[in-house]
C-alpha positions in Angstrom: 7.4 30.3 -8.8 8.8 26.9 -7.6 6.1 26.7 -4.5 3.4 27.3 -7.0 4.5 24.8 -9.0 5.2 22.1 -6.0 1.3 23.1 -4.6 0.4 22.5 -8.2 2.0 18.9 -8.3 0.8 17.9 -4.7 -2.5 19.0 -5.9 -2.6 16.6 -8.3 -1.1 13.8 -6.9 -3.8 14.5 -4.1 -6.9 14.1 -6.8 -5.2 10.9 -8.7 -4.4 9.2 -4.9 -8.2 9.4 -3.9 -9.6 8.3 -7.8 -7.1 5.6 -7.4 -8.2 4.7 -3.6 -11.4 2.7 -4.3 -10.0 1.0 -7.4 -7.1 -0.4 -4.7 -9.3 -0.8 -1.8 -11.3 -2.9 -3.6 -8.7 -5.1 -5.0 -7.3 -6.2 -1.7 -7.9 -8.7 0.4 -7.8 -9.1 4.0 -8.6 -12.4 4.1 -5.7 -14.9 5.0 -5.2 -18.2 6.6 -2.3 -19.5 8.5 -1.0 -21.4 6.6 -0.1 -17.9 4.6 0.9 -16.2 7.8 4.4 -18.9 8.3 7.1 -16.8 9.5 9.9 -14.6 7.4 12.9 -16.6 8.8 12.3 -20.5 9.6 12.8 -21.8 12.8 15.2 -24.7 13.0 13.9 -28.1 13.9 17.4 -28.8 15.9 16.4 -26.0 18.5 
């Protein structure tokens, strides 16, 4: 009873991940500049 219930769940998650894919997709951007892309951890002037 517990695998039919865990196919169940992934089924579901399945169907909400793809209606939730184009709503996302379309809400990212890819655009950047690089300015934006300055690293994590900044370099010291002194090296």
């Amino acid at each position: 009873m517990g695998d039919a219930l865990l196919g169940q769940l992934a089924r579901a998650f399945v169907l909400i991940a793809i209606q939730l894919a184009p709503t996302t997709a379309s809400s990212i951007s890819w655009d950047y500049s690089d300015e934006e892309m300055d690293p994590l951890v900044p370099v010291s002037a002194f090296i």
